[in-house]
N, C-alpha and C positions, 0 to 999 in steps of 0.2 A: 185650623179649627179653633174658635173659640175656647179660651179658658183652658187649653191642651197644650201642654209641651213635644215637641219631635223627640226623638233620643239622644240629639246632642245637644241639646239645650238645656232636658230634663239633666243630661249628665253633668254640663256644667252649674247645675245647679246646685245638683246633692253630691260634688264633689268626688263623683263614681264613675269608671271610664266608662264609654258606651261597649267596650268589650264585654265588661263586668254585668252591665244591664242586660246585655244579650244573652250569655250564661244563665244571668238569674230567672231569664223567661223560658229557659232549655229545660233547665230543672224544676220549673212550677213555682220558684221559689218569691219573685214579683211579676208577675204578667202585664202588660201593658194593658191600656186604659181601652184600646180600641185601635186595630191595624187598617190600616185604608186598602181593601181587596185589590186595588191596581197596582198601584207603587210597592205595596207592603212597608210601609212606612211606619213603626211603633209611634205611637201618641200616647203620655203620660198625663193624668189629671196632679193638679198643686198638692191633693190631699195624698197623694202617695212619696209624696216626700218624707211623712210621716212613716208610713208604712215601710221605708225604705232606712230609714235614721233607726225604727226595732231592729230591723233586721240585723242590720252593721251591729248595734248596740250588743246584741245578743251574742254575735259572731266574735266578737272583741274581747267578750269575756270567758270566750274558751268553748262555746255549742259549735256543736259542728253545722254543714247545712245542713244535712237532713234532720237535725234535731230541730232546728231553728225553721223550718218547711212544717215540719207536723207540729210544731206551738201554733203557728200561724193557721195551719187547720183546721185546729182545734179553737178559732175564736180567740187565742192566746186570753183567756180566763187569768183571773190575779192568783187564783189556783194550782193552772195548769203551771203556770211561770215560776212560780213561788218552788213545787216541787221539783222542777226541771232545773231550778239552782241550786236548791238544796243537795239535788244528785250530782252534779258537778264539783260543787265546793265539796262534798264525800270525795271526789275523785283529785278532784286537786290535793286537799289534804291528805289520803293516802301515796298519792306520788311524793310529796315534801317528804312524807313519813321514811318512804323508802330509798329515797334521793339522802336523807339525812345518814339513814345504816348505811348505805354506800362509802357516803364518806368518809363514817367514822372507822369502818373497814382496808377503806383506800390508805390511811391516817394510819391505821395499823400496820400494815404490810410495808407502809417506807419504814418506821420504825424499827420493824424487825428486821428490815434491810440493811440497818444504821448498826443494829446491835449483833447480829452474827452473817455470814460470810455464805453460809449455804441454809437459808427459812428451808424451813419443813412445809409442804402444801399440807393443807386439812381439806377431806374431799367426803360425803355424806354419803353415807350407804343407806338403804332401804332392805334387808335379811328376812325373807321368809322363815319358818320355824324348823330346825335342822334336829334329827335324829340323832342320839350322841351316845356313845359310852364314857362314863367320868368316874375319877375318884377324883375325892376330896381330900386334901390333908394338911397341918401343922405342917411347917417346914420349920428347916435351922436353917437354913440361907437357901436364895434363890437358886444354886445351881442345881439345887434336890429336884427341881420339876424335871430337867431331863431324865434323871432316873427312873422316876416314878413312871413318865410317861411311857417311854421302854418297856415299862412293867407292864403295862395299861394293852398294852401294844401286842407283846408276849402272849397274855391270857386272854385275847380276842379270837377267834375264828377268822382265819384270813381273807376267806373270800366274803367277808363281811364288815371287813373294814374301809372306809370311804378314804377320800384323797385330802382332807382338812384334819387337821391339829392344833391344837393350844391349850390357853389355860384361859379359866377363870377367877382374880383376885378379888378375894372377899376380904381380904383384911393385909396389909402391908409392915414395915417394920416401926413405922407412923404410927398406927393404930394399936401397938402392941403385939401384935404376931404375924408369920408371914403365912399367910392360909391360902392357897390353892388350889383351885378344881381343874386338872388334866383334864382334857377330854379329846375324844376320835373321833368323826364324822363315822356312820355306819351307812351302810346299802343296802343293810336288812336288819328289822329286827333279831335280836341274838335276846337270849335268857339272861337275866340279871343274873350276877354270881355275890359272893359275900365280900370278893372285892372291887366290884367296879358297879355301879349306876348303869341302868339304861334308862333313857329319857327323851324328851325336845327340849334343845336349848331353844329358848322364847323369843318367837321374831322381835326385830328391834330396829329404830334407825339409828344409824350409827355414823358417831364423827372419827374418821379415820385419817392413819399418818404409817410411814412405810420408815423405817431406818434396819439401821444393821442390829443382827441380834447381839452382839456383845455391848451396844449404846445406844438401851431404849430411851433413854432421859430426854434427847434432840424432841422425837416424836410426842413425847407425856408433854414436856413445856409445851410444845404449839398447838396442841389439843388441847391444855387448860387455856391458854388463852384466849385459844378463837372462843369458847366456849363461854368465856368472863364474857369478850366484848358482843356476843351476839346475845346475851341472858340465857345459856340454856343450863338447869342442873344436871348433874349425872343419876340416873336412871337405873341402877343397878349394877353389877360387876365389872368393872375393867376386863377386858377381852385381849388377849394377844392368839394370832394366827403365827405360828413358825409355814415361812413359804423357804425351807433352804436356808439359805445365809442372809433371808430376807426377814424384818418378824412385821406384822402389822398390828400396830397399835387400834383398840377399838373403842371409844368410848359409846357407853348407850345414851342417849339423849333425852332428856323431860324440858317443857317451855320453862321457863322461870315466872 
């Protein structure tokens, strides 16, 4: 046919296997110019070379086919095309963005592999809002929170007490005093008394680290640091869970 290329000839033209041309006529994405009903032979006109050189163009710089299928539906308008980059280069740029934290995180962790012998994991919690009994008080050294607790523990209703424990520090020996709030998980509302709080401790997400209870410091360092390098502030009270001879470090999270 006149002025028509076959599909191996179209393909050595525009430098595209005839596999690829056949594909792209599967998926609507170039159809051929006109198929001869006997042979079934694809014929391509000159000017789809053009229409073939978008295609790739588009495809090269990151659209997918079906993105690159509905521009071309669409009349590919300087509109249509214009927003269709615009939403990729968003997309591109937030992968960089995130490729970038990766690294600076990956960069982290050998670091801390460089500098001690057993890293602490930091691992994010998401806490619904938990029913609590607490006191609060001035301490002279930390090992007063066991006491307290005990106390806490003592003047609760037993069949009222839940299976979580800790504290919450409001104030360290940094800040000029060492202030903690005890608190008990509850199963059921109980009546305030004049020593202890009843309340919801405030859901929270939470950057969390697991060490022994006699050496929370491992835990506290790798929880301020992951916390530096990701931007997040702290959000309210340090949290410890006593699990046994387990304690879990809690810190609350806000973006920076």
């Amino acid at each position: 046919m006149a002025g028509q290329y076959r599909i191996g000839e179209f393909a050595d033209l525009s430098g595209v296997s005839a596999k690829t041309l056949r594909f792209y006529d599967e998926v609507g994405l170039l159809r051929p110019a006109s198929v001869n009903p006997r042979t079934r032979y694809r014929y391509y006109l000159p000017q789809q070379l053009q229409e073939l050189a978008s295609v790739i163009a588009l495809k090269d710089i990151g659209l997918s086919l079906a993105e690159v299928r509905n521009l071309i539906r669409k009349a590919e308008s300087k509109q249509d095309r214009r927003q269709m980059l615009q939403d990729l280069k968003q997309s591109v740029e937030d992968s960089i963005h995130t490729a970038n934290n990766s690294l600076l995180w990956i960069n982290a962790a050998l670091k801390e592999l460089e500098a001690t012998e057993h890293p602490v994991p930091v691992t994010v919690k998401r806490r619904p809002a938990l029913l609590i009994a607490s006191v609060c008080s001035r301490m002279r050294d930390y090992e007063e929170r066991w006491q307290l607790e005990q106390q806490l523990i003592d003047s609760l209703p037993t069949h009222a007490i839940g299976n979580l424990r800790g504290v919450l520090w409001h104030g360290c020996e940094a800040t000029g005093g060492i202030v903690g709030e005890m608190f008990v998980s509850l199963k059921e509302r109980v009546a305030a008394r004049s020593f202890y709080d009843v309340k919801h401790l405030a859901p929270a997400t939470l950057a969390c680290a697991y060490t022994a209870v006699d050496d929370d410091s491992p835990a506290y360092n790798a929880i301020q640091r992951w916390m530096q390098i990701r931007g997040y502030r702290l959000a309210g009270p340090k949290r410890e869970l006593h699990l046994e001879q387990l304690l879990e470090v809690q810190f609350p999270l806000q973006s920076a």
